[in-house]
Backbone as CSV, one residue per row, in Angstrom:
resi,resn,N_x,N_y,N_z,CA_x,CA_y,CA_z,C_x,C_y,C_z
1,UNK,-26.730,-36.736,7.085,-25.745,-37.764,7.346,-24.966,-38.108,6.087
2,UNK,-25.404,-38.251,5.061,-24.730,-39.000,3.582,-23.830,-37.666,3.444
3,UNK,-24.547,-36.134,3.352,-23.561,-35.115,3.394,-22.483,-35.182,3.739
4,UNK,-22.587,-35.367,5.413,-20.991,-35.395,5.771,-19.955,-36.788,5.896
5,UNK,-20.946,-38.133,5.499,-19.718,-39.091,4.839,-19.448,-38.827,3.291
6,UNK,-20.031,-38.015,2.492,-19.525,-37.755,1.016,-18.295,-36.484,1.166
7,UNK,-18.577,-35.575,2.303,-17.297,-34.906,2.672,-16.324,-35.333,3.282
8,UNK,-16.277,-36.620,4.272,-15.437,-36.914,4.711,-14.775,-37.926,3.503
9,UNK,-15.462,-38.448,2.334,-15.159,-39.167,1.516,-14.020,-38.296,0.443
10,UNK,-14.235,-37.189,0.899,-13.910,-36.316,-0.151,-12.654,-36.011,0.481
11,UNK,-12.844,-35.460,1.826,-11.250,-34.942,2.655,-10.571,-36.467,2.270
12,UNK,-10.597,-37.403,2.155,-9.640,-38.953,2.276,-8.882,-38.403,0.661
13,UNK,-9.552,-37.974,-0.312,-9.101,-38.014,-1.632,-8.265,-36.991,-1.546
14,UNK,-8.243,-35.181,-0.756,-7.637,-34.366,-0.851,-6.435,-34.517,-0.065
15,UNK,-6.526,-35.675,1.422,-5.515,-35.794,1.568,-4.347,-37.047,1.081
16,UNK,-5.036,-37.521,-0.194,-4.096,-38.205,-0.831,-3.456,-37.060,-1.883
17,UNK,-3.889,-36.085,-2.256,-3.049,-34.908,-2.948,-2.011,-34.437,-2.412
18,UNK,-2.452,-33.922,-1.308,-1.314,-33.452,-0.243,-0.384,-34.346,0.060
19,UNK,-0.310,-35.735,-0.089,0.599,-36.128,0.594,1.588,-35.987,-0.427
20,UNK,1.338,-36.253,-1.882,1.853,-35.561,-3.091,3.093,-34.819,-2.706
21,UNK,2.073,-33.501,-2.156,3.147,-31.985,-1.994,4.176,-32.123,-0.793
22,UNK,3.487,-33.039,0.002,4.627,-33.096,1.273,5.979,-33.933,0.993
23,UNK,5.550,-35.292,-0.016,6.609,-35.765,-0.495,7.307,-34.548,-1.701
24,UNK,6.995,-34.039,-2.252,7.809,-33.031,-3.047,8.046,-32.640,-1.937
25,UNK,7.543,-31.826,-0.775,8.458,-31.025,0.386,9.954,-31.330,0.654
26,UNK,9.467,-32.980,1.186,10.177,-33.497,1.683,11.764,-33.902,0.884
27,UNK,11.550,-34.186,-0.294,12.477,-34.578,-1.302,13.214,-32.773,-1.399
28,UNK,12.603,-32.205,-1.676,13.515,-30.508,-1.647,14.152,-30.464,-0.081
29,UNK,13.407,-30.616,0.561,14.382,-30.505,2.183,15.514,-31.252,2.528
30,UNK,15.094,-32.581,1.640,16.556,-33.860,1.598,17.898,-33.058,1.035
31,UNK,17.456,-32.201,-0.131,18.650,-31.578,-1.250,19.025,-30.128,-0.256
32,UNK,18.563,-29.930,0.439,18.873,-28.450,1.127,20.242,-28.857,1.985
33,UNK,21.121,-27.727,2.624,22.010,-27.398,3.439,21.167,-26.969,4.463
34,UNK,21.787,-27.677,5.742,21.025,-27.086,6.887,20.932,-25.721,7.143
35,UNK,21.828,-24.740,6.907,21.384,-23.390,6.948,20.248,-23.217,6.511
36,UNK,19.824,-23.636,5.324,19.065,-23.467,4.832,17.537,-23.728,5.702
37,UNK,17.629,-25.332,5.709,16.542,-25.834,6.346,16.334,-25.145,7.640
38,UNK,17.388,-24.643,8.288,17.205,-24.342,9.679,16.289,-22.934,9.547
39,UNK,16.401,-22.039,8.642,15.642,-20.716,7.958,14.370,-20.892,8.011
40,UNK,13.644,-22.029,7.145,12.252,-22.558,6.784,11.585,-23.679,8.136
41,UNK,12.597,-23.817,9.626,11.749,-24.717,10.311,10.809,-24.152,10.435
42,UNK,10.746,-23.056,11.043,8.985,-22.335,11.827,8.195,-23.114,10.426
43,UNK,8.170,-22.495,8.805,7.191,-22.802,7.965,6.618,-24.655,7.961
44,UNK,8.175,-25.217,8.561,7.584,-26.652,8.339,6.789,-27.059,9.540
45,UNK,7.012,-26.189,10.497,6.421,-26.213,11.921,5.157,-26.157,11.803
46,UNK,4.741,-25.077,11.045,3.734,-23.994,10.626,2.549,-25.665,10.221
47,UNK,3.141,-25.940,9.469,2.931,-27.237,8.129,1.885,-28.195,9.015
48,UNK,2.824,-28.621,9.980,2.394,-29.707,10.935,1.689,-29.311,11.663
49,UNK,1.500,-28.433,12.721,0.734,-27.827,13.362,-0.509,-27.921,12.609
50,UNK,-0.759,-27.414,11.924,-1.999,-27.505,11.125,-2.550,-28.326,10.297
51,UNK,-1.674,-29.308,10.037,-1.931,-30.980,9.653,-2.901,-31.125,10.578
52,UNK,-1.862,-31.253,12.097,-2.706,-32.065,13.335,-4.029,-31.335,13.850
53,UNK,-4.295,-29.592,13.246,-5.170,-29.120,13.491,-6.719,-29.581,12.957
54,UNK,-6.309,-29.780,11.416,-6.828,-30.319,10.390,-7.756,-31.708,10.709
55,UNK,-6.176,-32.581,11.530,-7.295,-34.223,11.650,-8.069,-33.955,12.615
56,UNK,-7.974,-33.453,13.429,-9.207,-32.698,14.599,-10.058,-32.426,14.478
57,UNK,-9.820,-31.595,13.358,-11.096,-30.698,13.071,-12.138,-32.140,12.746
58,UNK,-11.408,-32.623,11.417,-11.931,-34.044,10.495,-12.952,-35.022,11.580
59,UNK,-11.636,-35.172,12.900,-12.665,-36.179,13.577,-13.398,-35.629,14.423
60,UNK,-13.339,-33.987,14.739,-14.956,-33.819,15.597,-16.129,-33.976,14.612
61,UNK,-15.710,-33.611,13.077,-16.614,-33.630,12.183,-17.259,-34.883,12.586
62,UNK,-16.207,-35.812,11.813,-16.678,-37.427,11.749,-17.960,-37.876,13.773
63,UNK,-17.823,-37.028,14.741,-18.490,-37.396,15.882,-19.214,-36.843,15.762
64,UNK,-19.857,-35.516,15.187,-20.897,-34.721,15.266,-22.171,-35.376,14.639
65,UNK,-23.042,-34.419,15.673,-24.261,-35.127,15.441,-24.637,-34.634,13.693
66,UNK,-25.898,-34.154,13.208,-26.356,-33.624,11.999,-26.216,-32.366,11.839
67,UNK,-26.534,-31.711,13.148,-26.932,-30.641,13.621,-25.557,-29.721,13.317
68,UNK,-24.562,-29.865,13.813,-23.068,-29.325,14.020,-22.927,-29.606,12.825
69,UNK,-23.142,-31.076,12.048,-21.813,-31.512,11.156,-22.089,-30.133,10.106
70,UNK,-23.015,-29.562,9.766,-22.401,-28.281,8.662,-21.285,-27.434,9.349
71,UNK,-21.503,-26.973,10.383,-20.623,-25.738,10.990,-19.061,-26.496,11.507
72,UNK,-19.211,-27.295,11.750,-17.612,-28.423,11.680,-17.182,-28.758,10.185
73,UNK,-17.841,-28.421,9.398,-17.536,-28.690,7.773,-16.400,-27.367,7.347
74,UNK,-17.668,-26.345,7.584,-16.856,-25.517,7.413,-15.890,-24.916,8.135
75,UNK,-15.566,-25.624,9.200,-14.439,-25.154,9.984,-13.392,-26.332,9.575
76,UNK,-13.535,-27.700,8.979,-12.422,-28.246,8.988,-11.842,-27.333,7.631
77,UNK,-12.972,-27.104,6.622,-12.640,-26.414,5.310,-11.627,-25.106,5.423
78,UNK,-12.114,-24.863,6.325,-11.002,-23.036,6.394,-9.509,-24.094,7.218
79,UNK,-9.931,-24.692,7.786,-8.317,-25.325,8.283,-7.892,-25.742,6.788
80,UNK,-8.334,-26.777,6.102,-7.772,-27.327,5.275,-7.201,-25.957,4.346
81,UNK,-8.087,-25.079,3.838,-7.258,-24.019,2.956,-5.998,-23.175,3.684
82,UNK,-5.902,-23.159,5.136,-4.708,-22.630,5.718,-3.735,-23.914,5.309
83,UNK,-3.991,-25.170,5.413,-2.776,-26.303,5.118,-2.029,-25.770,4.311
84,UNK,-2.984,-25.812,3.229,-2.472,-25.908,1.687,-2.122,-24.802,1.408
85,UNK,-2.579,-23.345,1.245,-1.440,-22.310,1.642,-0.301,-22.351,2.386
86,UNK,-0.020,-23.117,3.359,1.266,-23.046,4.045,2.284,-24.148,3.173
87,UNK,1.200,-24.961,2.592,2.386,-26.004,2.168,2.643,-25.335,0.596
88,UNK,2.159,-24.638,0.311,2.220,-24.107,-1.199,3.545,-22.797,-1.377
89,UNK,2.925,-21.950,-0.154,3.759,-21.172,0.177,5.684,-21.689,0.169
90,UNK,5.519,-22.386,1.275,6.882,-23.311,1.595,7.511,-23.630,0.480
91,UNK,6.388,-24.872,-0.664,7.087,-25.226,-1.682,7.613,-23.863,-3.062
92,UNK,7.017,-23.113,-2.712,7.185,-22.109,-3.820,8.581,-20.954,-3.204
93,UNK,9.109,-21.086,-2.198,10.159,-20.657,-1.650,11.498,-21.360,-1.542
94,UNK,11.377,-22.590,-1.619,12.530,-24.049,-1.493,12.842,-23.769,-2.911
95,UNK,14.122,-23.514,-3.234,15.012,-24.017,-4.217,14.411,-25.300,-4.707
């Protein structure tokens, strides 16, 4: 049990990083020409989709019994490293 509130303690801190990168996202998407932006929707699509995949994952974690909560750990974990590749990706392509 302490395991997976020190991980869920931990996802609260990583997604105060990220929100970091999304506001940099977001501030580069403000300065873009819509041609532009219209090029990169799928990636911002991509972005969100897997945000909302992410808090899912987080709150079956947060319901699971002891038993699951490792194997929901590591499934919110492989979501979370697809996030952050997509949002890394994105930002490293934006002007």
């Amino acid at each position: 049990m302490q395991l997976k509130e020190g991980y869920l303690d931990h996802v609260l801190d990583e997604v105060g990083a990220l929100a970091s990168r999304v506001a940099l996202l977001n501030a580069r998407f403000a300065k873009l020409k819509v041609s532009v932006k219209l090029e990169h929707y799928r990636e911002l699509e991509d972005i969100r989709n897997r945000f909302a995949e992410f808090k899912r994952r987080v709150e079956e974690l947060a319901d699971a019994d002891d038993r699951e909560a490792v194997r929901m750990q590591e499934v919110a974990e492989a979501t979370w490293k697809d996030l952050i590749h997509s949002v890394d990706t994105l930002l490293a392509v934006l002007p």
